[in-house]
C-alpha positions in Angstrom: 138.2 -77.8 95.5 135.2 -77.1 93.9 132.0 -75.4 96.5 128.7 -75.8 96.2 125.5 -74.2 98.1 123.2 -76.8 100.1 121.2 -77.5 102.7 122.8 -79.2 105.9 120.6 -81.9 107.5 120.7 -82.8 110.7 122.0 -86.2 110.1 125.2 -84.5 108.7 124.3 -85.1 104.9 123.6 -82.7 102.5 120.9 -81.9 100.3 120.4 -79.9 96.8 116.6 -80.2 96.8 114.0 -79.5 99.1 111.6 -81.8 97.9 108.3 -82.5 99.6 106.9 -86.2 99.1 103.8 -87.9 99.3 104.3 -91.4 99.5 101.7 -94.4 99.1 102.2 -97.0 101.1 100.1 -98.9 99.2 98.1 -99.0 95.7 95.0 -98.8 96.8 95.4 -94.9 97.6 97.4 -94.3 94.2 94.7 -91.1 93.4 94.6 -90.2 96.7 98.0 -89.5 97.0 97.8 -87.9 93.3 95.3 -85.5 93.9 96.6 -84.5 97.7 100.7 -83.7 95.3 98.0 -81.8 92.4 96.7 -79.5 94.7 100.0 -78.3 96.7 102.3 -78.9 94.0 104.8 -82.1 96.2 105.9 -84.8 94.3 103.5 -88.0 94.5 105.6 -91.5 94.6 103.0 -94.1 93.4 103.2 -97.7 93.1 101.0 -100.8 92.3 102.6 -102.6 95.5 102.2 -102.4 99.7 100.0 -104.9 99.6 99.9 -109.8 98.7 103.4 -109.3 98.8 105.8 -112.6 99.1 108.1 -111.4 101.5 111.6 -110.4 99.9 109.2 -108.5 97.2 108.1 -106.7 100.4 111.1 -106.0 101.5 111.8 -104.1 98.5 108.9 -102.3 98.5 109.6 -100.8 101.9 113.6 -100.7 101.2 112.5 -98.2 98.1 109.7 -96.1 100.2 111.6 -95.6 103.1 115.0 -94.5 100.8 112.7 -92.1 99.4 111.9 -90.3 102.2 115.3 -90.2 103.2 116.9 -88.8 100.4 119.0 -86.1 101.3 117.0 -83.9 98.5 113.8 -84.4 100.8 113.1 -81.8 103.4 109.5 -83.4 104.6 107.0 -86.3 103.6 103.4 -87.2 104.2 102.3 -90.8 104.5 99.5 -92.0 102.9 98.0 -95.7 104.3 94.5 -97.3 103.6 94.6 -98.9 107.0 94.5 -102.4 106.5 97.5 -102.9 104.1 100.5 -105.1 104.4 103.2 -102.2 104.7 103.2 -101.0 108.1 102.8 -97.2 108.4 104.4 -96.5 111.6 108.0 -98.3 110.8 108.0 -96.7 107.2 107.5 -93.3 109.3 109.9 -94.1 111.9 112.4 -95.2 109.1 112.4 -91.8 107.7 111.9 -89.9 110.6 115.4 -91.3 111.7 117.3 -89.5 109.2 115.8 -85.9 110.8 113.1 -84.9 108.8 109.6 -84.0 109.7 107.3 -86.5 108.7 103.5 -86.5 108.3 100.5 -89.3 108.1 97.4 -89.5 106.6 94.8 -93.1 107.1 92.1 -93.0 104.7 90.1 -95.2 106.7 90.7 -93.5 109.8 89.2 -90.2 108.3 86.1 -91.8 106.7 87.3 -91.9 103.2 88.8 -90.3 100.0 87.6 -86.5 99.8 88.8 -86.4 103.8 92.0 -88.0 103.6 92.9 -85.4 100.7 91.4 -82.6 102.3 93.5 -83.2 105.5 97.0 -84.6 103.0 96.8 -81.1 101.7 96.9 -78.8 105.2 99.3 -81.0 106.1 101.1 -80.7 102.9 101.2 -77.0 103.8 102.9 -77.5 106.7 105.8 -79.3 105.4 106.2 -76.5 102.8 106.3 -74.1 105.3 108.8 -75.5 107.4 111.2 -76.1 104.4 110.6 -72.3 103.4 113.0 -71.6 106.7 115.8 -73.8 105.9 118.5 -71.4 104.3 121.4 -72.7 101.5 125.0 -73.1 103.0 128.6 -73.4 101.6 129.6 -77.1 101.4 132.2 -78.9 99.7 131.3 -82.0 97.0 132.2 -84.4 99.9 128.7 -86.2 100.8 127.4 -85.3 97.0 126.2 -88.4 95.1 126.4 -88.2 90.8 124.3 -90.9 89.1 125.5 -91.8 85.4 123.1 -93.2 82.8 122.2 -94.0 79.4 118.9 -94.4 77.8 117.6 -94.3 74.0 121.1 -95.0 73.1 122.4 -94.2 69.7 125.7 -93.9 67.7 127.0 -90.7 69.3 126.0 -92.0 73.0 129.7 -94.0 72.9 131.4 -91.1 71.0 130.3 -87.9 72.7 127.5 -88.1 75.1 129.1 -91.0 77.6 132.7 -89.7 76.7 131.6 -86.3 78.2 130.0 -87.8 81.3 133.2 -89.7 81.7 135.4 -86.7 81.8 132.4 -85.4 84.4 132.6 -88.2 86.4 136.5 -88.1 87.0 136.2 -83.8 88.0 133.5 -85.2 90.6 135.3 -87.6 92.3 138.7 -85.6 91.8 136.7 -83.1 94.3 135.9 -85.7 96.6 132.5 -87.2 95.1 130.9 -90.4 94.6 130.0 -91.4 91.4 127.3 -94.4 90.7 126.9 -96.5 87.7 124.6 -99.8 87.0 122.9 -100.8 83.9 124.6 -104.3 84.4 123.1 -105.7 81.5 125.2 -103.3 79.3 128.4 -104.7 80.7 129.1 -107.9 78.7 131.7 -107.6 76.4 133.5 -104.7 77.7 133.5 -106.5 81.5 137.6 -107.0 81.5 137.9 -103.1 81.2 135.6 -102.5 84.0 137.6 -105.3 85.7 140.8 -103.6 84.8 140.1 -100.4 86.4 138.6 -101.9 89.5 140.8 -100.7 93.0 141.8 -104.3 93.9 142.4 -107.9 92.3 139.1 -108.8 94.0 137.1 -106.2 93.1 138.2 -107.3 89.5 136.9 -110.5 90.3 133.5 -109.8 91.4 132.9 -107.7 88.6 133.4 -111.2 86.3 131.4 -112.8 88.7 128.9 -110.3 88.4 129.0 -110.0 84.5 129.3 -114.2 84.3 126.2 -114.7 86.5 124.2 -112.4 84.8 124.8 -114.5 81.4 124.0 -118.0 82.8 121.0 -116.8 84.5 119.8 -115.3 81.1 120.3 -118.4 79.6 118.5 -120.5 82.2 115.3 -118.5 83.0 114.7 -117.3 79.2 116.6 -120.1 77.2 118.3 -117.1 75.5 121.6 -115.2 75.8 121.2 -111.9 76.9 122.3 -110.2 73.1 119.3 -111.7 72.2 117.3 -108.6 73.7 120.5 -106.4 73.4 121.0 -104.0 71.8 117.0 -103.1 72.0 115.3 -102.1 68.5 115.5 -98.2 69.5 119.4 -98.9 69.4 119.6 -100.6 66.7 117.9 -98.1 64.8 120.2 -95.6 66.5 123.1 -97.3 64.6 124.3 -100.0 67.2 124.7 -103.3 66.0 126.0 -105.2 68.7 125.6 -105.7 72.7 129.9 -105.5 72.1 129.5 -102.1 70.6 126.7 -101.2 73.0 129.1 -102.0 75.7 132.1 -100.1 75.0 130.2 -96.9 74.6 128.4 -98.1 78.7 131.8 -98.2 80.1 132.8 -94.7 79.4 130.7 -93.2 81.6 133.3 -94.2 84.0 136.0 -92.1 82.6 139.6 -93.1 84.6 138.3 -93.2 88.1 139.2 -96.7 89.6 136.4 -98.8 90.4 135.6 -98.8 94.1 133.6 -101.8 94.2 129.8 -103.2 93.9 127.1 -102.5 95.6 123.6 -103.8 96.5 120.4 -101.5 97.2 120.3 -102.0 100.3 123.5 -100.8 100.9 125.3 -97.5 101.9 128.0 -96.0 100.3 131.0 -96.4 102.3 133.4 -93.6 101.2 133.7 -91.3 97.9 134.7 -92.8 94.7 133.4 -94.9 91.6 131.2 -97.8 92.4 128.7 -100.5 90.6 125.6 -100.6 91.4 124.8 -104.5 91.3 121.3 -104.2 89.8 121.2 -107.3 87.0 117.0 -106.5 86.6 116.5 -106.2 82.8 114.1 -103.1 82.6 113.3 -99.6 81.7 115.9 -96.4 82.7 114.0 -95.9 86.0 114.8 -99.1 87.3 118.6 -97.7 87.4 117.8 -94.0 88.0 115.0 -95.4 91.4 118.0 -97.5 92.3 120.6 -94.6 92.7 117.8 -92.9 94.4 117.7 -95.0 97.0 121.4 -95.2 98.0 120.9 -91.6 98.0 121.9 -89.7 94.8 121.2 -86.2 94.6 121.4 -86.4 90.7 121.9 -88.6 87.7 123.3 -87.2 84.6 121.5 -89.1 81.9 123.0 -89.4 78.2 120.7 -89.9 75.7 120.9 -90.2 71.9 117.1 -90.7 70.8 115.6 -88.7 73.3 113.6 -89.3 76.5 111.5 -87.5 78.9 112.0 -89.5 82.0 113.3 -88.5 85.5 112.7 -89.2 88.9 110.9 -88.1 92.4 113.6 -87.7 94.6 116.5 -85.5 92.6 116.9 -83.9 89.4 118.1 -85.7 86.0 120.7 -83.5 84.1 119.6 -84.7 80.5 122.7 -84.7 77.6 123.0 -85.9 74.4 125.9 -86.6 72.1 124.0 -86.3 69.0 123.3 -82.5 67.9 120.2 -83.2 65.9 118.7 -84.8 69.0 119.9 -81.8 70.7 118.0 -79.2 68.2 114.9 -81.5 68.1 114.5 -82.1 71.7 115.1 -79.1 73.4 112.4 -78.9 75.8 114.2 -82.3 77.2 117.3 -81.6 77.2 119.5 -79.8 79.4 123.1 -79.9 78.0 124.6 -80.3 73.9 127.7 -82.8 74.4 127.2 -83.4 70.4 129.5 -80.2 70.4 132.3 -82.7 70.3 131.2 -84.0 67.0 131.6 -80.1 65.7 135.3 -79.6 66.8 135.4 -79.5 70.5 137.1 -81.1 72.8 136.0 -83.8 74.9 138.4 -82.4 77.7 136.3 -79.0 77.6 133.0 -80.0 77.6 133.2 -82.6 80.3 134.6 -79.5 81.9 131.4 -77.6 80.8 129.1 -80.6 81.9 130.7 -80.6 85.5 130.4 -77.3 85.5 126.4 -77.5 84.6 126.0 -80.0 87.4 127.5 -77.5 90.0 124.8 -75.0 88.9 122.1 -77.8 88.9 123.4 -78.4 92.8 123.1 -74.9 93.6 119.7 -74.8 92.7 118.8 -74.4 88.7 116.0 -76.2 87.5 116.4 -78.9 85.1 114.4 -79.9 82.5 113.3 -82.9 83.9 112.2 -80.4 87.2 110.3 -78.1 84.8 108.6 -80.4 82.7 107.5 -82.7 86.1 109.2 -85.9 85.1 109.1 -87.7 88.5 108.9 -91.2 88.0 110.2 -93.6 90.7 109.9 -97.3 89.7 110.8 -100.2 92.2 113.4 -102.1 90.6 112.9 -105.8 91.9 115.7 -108.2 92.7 116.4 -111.0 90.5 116.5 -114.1 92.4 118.9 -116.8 91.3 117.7 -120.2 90.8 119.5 -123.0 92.1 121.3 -124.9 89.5 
């Protein structure tokens, strides 16, 4: 059983950061939450919502904030309102403060404006930092840790090495009692009766065509286009995949052999460790997917990648891999791991080894590239409604 070094929080979880957020509730103090994360070094989450919100879009908005700030990896958070928003400051606070974190609040209007409202963000800021200064690394087990898998800027190698190596990953992480999320719904059709075969149950099999079947018919309906009319996207293409099929079959094995636990939503929790589908059918950018895990409570997404992106996110750390060794060479200051060693002569048994390996020392603490280079992007992926037919 494989041991890693965390910090215990008081609501029994475990966490591999210690993060300290500043979170808009609102656009309107986008640079004001900017500047206060510029000046102490926390991570700003920014958005251009909180504010002439229909209500399920609402929903979402706080669903996402208030995950945020309850992300294991997150040892305090300041609050930054306007004052006459539509996203309530004190239950977003009280939200997060229920998971037993220290939690701060700033009104712009209440301190007589921008300069203010920063000045005070930042001692505040300081007082978060100093409090997670005390708390002290412990011996824990993989039990509680949460692995996001991903692909993005797919190319040739992602189905041969890169998502082939994650796969071997994700079955050491769950063999040691982890969960293991996967989405990018989108890139299931064509390859949905192997995710349906390896599902736990016959029902679980069945919601998985469900899910896959929906997602085609709505396409159809609100775009008067199948879905592998957009997919594969040009960057793939140009990558070397031709088809949404082909696309597909290289998703899939991010899964490895683990059986498929079942599906879940955004808003819900993770009932116990295993290999489960996040249910998120919004066609959009890698940080739709990578917010998403974030707010079930990931503590880190390894990301395969055969073109090479920079992206990662505010609340954990993005292990970055490719399969292709050129990227690799080229992209260095990216990318954390080279699985395009399988293309040379190693074995995909080893160096899902190595990779699992990597992410043990990326939960004890080492920086990724992502962490280094300040990639924290968090974008609030929005539920797709589904017309009545």
């Amino acid at each position: 059983m494989s041991i890693i070094q965390a910090y215990k929080r008081d609501n029994g979880k475990i966490g591999i950061r210690n993060y300290i957020l500043v979170i808009s509730t609102v656009s309107c103090v986008n640079t004001v939450t900017s500047k206060i994360a510029q000046k102490t070094g926390a991570i700003p989450i920014n958005h251009e919502q909180g504010c002439v919100e229909f209500e399920d879009d609402h929903k979402r908005t706080v669903l996402a904030l208030s995950s945020a700030g309850r992300n294991p990896n997150v040892a305090g958070v300041l609050v930054v309102g306007l004052g006459c928003e539509q996203t309530s400051s004190q239950p977003l606070i009280r939200s997060i403060q229920a998971s037993g974190k220290p939690v701060e609040f700033v009104r712009v209007q209440d301190e007589g404006g921008s300069p203010e409202a920063i000045q005070k963000g930042v001692e505040l800021i300081e007082k978060l930092q100093k409090q997670s200064e005390e708390l002290a690394r412990e011996e824990c087990t993989l039990e509680g840790l949460v692995v996001g898998v991903q692909c993005g800027g797919s190319d040739w190698t992602t189905a041969i090495s890169g998502n082939t190596v994650i796969g071997k990953m994700t079955d050491l992480v769950i063999q040691n009692g982890g969960s293991v999320l996967m989405s990018e719904v989108a890139g299931f059709p064509g390859s949905e009766h192997i995710v349906a075969e390896q599902a736990v149950s016959h029902q679980v099999g069945l919601d998985v065509f469900q899910m896959v079947d929906e997602l085609r018919a709505d396409f159809v309906k609100d775009h008067g286009q199948t879905i592998e009319k957009i997919n594969p996207t040009p960057g793939n293409k140009a990558g070397g995949i031709t088809t949404l099929v082909e696309k597909s079959m290289g998703n899939i094995k991010k899964m490895g052999s683990s059986p498929v636990q079942g599906l879940l939503k955004l808003e819900d929790k993770i009932p116990y460790p295993g290999l489960w589908i996040v249910d998120s059918r919004v066609q959009g950018p890698d940080q739709f997917s990578t917010t998403g895990f974030g707010i079930l409570g990931a503590h880190v997404t390894v990301f395969s990648t055969g073109r090479g992106t920079p992206i990662g996110n505010a609340v954990m750390p993005l292990i970055k891999i490719t399969g292709n060794p050129v990227t690799y060479t080229k992209f260095q200051s990216i990318l954390d791991f080279n699985a395009g060693v399988v293309l040379e002569g190693e074995s995909i048994e080893e160096t899902g080894k190595s990779l699992y390996e990597f992410l043990l020392k990326v939960a004890n603490g080492k920086q990724t590239k992502s962490e280094i280079n300040e990639n924290f992007e968090f974008v609030i992926p929005r539920e797709q409604r589904r017309k009545a037919i």
